[in-house]
PAVEXSE-494160 format. One line per 3 residues: number of its first residue (from 1); their letters; for each residue x, y, z of C-alpha. Coordinates in Angstrom, 2 decimals, padded with zeros to 5 digits, always signed. Layout:
NUM) a) X,Y,Z; ...
***
This chain:
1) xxx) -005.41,-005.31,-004.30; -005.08,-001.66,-004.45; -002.19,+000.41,-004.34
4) xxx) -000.01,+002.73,-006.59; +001.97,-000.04,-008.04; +004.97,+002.64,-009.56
7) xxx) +007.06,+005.87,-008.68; +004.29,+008.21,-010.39; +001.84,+006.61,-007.49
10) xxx) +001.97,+008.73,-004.19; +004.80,+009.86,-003.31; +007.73,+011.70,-004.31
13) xxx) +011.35,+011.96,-002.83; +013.50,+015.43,-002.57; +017.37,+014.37,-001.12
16) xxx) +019.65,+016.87,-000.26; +023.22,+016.86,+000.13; +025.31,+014.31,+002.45
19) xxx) +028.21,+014.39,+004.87; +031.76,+014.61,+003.27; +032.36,+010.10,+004.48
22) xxx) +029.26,+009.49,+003.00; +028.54,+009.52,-000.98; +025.02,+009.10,-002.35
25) xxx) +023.97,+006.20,-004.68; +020.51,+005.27,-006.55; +019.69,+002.05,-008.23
28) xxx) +015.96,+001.51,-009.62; +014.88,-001.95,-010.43; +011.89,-002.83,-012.56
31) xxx) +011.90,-006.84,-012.56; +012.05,-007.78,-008.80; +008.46,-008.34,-007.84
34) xxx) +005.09,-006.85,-007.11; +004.44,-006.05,-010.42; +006.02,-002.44,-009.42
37) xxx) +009.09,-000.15,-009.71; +011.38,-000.31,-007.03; +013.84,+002.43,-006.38
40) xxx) +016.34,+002.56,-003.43; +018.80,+005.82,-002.55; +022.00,+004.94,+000.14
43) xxx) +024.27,+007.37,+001.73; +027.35,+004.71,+002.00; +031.16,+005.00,+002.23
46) xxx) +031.63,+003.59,-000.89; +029.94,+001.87,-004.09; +030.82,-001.57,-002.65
49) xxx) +028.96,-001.13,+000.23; +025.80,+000.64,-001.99; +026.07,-002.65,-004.21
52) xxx) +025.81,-005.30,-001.28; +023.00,-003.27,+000.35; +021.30,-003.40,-003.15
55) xxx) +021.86,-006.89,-003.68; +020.08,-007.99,-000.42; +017.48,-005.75,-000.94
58) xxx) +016.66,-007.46,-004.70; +016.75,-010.75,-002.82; +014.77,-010.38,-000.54
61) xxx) +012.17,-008.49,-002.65; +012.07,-011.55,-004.87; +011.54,-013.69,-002.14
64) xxx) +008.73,-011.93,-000.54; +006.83,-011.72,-003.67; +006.47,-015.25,-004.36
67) xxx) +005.79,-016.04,-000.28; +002.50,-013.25,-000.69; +001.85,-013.87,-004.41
70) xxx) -001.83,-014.87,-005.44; -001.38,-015.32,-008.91; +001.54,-017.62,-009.76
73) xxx) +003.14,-021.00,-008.07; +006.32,-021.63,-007.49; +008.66,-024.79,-007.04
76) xxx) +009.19,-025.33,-003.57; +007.20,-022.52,-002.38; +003.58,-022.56,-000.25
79) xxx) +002.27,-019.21,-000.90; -000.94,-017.26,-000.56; -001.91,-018.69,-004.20
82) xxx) -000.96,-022.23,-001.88; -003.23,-021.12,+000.51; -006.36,-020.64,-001.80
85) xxx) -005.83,-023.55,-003.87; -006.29,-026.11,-000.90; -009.08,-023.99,+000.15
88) xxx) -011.77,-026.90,+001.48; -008.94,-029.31,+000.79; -006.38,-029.47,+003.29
91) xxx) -004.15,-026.88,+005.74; -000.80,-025.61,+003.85; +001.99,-025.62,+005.87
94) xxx) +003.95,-021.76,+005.06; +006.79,-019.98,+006.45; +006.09,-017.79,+009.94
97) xxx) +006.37,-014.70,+007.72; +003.23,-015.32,+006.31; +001.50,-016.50,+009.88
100) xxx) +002.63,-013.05,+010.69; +001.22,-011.15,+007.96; -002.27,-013.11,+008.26
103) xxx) -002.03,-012.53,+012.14; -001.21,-008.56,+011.37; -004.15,-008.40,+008.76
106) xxx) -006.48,-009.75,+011.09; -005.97,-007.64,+013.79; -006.56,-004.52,+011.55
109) xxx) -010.24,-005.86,+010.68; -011.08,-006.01,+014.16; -009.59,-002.58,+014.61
112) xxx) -011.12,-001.06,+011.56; -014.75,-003.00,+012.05; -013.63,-004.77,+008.58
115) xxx) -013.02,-001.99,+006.31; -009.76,-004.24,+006.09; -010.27,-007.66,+005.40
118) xxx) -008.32,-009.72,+003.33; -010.65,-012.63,+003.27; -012.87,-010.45,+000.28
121) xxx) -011.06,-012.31,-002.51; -013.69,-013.79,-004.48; -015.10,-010.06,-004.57
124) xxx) -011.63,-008.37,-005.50; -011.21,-011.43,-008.04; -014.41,-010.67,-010.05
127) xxx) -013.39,-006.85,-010.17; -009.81,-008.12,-011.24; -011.36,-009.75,-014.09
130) xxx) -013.78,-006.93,-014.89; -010.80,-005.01,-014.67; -008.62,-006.13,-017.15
133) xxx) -011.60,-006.39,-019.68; -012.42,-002.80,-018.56; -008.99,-001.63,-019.54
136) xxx) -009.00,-004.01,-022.79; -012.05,-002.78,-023.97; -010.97,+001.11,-023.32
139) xxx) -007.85,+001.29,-025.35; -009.90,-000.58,-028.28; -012.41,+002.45,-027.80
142) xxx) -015.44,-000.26,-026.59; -017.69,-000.37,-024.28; -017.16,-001.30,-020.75
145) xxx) -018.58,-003.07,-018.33; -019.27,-004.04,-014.14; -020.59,-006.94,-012.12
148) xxx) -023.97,-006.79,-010.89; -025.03,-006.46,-007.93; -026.26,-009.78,-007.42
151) xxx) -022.91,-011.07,-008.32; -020.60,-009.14,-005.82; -023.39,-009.76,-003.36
154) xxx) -023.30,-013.58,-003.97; -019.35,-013.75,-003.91; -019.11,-011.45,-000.65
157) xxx) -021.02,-014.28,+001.34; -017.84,-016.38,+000.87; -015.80,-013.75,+003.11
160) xxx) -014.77,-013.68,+006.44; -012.21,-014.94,+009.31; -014.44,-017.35,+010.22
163) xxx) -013.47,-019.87,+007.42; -009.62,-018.97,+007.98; -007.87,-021.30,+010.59
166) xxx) -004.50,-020.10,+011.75; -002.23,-023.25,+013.70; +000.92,-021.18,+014.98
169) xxx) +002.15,-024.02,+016.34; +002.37,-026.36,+013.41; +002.61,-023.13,+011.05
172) xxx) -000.40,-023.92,+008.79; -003.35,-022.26,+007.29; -006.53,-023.77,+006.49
175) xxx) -009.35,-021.85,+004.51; -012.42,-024.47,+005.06; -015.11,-022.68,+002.06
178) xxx) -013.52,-023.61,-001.09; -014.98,-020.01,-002.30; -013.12,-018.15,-000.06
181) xxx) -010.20,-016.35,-001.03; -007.50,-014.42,+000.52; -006.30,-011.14,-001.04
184) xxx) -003.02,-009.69,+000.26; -002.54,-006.77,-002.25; -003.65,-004.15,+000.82
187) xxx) -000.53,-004.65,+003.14; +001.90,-007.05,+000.91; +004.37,-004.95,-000.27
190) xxx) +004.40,-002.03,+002.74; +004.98,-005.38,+005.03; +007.54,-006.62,+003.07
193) xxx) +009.01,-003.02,+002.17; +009.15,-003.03,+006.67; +010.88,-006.26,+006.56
196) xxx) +013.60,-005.55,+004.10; +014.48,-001.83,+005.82; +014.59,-003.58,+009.48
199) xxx) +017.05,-006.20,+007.43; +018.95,-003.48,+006.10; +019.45,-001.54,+009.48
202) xxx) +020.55,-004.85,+010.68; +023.33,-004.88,+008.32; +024.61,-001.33,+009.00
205) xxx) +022.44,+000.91,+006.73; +022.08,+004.13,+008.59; +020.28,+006.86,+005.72
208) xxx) +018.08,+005.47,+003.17; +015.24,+005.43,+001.03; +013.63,+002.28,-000.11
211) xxx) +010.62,+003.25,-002.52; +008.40,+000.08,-003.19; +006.18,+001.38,-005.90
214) xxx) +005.22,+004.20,-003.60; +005.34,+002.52,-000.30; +008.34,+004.96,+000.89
217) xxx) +010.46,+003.71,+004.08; +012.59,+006.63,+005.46; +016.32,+004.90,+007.14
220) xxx) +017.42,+007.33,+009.61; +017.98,+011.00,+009.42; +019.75,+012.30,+005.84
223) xxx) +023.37,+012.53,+006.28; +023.57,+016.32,+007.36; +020.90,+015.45,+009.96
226) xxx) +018.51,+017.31,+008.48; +014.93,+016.08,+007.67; +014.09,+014.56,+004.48
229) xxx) +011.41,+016.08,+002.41; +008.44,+013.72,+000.79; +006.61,+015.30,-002.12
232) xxx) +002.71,+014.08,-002.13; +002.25,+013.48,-005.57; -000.85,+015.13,-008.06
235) xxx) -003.33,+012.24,-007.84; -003.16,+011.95,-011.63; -001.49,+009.71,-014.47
238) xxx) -001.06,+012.93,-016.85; +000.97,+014.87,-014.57; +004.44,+014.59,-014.70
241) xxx) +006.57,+012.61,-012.18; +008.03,+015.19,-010.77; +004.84,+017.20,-009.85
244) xxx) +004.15,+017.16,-006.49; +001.00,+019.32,-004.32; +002.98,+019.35,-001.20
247) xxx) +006.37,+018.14,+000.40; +006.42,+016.89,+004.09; +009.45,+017.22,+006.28
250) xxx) +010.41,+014.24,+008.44; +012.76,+012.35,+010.27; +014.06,+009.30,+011.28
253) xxx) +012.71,+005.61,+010.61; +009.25,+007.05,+008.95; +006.68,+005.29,+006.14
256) xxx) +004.60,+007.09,+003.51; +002.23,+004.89,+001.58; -000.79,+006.79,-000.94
259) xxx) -003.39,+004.63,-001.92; -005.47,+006.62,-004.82; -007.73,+005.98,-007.84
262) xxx) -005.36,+006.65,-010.35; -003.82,+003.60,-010.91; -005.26,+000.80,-011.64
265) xxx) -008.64,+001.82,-012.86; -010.49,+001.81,-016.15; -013.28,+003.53,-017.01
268) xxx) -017.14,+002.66,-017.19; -019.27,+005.61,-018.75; -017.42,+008.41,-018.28
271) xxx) -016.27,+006.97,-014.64; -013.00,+005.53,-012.62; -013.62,+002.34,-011.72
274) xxx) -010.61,+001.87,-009.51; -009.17,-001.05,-008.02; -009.59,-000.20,-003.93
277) xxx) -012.93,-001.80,-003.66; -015.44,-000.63,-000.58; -016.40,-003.65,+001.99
280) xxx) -019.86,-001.86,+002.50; -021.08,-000.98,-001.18; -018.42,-003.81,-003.07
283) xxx) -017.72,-000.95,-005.35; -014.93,+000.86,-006.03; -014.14,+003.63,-002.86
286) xxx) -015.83,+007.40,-003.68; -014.24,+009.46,-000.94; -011.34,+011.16,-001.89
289) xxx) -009.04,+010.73,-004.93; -005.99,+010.27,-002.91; -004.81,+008.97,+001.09
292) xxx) -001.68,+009.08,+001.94; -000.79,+007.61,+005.47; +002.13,+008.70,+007.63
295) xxx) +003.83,+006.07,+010.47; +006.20,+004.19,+011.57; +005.58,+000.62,+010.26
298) xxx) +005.18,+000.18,+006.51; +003.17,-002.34,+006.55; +000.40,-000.55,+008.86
301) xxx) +000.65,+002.57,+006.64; -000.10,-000.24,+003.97; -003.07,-001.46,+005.51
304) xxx) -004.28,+002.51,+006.77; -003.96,+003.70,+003.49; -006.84,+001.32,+001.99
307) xxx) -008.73,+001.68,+004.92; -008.71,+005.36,+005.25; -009.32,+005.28,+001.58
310) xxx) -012.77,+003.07,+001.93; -014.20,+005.62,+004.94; -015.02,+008.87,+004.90
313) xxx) -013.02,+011.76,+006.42; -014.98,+012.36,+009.67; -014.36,+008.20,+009.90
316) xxx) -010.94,+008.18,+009.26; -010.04,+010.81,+012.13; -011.86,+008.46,+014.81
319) xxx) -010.19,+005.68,+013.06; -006.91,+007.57,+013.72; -007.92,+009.03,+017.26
322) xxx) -008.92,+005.36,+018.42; -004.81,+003.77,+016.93; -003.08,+006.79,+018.93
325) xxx) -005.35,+006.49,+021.82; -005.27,+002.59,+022.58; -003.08,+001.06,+020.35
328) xxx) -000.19,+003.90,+021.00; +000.14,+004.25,+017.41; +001.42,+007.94,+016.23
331) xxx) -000.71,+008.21,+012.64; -000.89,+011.37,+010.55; -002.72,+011.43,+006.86
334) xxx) -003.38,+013.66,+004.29; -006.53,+013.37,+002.15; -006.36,+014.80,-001.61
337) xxx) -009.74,+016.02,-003.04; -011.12,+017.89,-006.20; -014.06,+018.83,-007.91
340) xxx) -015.09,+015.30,-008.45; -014.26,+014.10,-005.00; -014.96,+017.02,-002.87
343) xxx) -014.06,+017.63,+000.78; -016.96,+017.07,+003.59; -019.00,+020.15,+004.78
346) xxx) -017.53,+021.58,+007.41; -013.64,+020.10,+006.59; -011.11,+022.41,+006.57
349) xxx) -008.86,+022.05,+003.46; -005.82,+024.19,+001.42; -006.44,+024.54,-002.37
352) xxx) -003.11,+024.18,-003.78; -003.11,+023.53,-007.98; -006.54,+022.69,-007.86
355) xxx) -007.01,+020.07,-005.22; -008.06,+020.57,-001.92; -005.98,+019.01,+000.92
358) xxx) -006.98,+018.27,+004.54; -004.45,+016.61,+006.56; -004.14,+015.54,+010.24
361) xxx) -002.93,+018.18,+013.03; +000.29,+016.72,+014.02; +001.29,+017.35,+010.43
364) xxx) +000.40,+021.70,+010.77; +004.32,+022.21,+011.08; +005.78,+019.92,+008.87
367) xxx) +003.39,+020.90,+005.41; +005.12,+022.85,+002.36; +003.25,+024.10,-000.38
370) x) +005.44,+022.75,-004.04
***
């Protein structure tokens, strides 16, 4: 599901310049999983260094795409795909990772009163499908279509933690409706971006920037221990890469991830029909075109991005409010409107090249105009 799946997506990186030991070095990689562009940026003493930080980083990319793939088997490997297949079968045995991500995921429906629930497969799979016809039929100049109501409504009945059973102890998961399906494409890649950067640290990497297809995970300060500066992107295809509406200063170990509408969509009589699907109407999301989410973990910023992106503004504060207040959890967020998607009465908002941006108050100071 969801998400700004290349660098155009969300967000955009400005680097400045680096202590006189340190040298800078970029690699982008386009064939190491999550159907997405990966970039990473090192401040290291050398290129030998840069290269075995790289290397890891490609492995262990690889690897985490085939544990949380839904789509594809692999030899030797019990996956999410795994998972669904034995669905009303049997309990697949997987690696703790995954225990950990399904543990994560279900903690956040709880929290967000299941605006984030990964057990909605069998709806997101019928708007895959209608997807990819969607998109077929618009480059051939045809008409479109979209499920019925009766159909998302008869799929969404197969849903829920209820038929998920989660054995820590012998490391298996058990799905016991052969109709339900898990869907990880909400916090996949920001948890696996997390894991990678806390592997990297571990291995000496002090100033980085690991961008996962728009999940962005700040390493430490820059060089010059200055802030880095993260460009919110235009939440549209047709603008250029390097447009951005504003740039946010920050420090230290930080995660940006956007989840938007301009993506993976096609359109259905004059309309988006995006891929970041609503849990209360089982249609695409009509709040805002863009969310982009601003904490520590990557994979939380993952899962806050879609779920700020399903709710409305006013929601998304008390959602935000309620993490900081009793989960401890320091969350900012910037919303990205226009004329389709317009701000809530009453929400105060910049214009700034024709959108209208509202963002969270502990972000007042840090907020550049481009």
């Amino acid at each position: 599901m969801k998400k700004i799946l290349s660098l155009l997506l969300g967000v955009l990186l400005l680097t400045g310049c680096s202590e006189k030991a340190l040298h800078k070095y970029s690699m982008t990689a386009t064939d190491i999983g999550f159907d997405t562009v990966v970039s990473f940026t090192a401040y290291t003493e050398n290129e030998t260094a840069f290269n075995n930080y790289s290397d890891e980083l490609k492995k262990q990319f690889r690897y985490y795409d085939r544990l949380f793939d839904k789509y594809n088997s692999y030899d030797g490997v019990n996956n999410i795909k795994t998972i669904n297949d034995n669905a009303g079968k049997q309990p697949v045995k997987v690696e703790p990772v995954i225990i950990d991500l399904l543990k994560l995921s279900k903690t956040y429906d709880t929290i967000s009163d299941h605006q984030f629930d990964i057990t909605m497969g069998s709806v997101l799979n019928i708007w895959h499908d209608y997807r990819e016809a969607g998109t077929l039929a618009n480059q051939k100049n045809q008409e479109s279509s979209i499920p019925t109501t009766k159909e998302l409504q008869a799929a969404a009945k197969h849903s829920g933690w209820k038929h998920v059973q989660i054995d820590e102890k012998n490391s298996t998961v058990y799905i016991d409706d052969p109709d339900v399906s898990l869907d990880v494409g909400g916090v996949a890649k920001g948890y696996a971006v997390e894991l990678i950067a806390d592997q990297l640290q571990k291995d000496g990497l002090q100033h980085a920037i690991i961008n996962g297809g728009g999940n962005i995970r700040l390493v430490g300060d820059k060089p010059d221990n200055e802030a880095w500066s993260v460009g919110i992107q235009i939440p549209n295809l047709k603008a250029q890469s390097t447009d951005s509406l504003i740039s946010v200063k920050s420090k230290g170990d930080t995660s940006f991830v956007t989840s938007g509408d301009y993506q993976r969509y096609y359109t259905y009589k004059g309309k988006i029909m995006h891929h970041i699907i609503d849990p209360d109407t089982l249609m695409p999301a009509r709040h805002s075109r863009s969310v982009t989410v601003i904490t520590d973990n990557s994979g939380i910023a993952d899962i806050l991005s879609t779920t700020l992106y399903t709710m409305s503004h006013e929601e998304g504060v008390k959602l935000i409010n309620r993490l900081q207040k009793e989960e401890n959890i320091q969350v900012n967020a910037i919303w990205v409107y226009d004329d389709i998607q317009k701000p809530e009465d009453g929400t105060d908002a910049i214009s700034v090249k024709g959108y209208q941006i509202v963002f969270s108050d502990g972000l007042k100071d840090k907020i550049k105009e481009s």
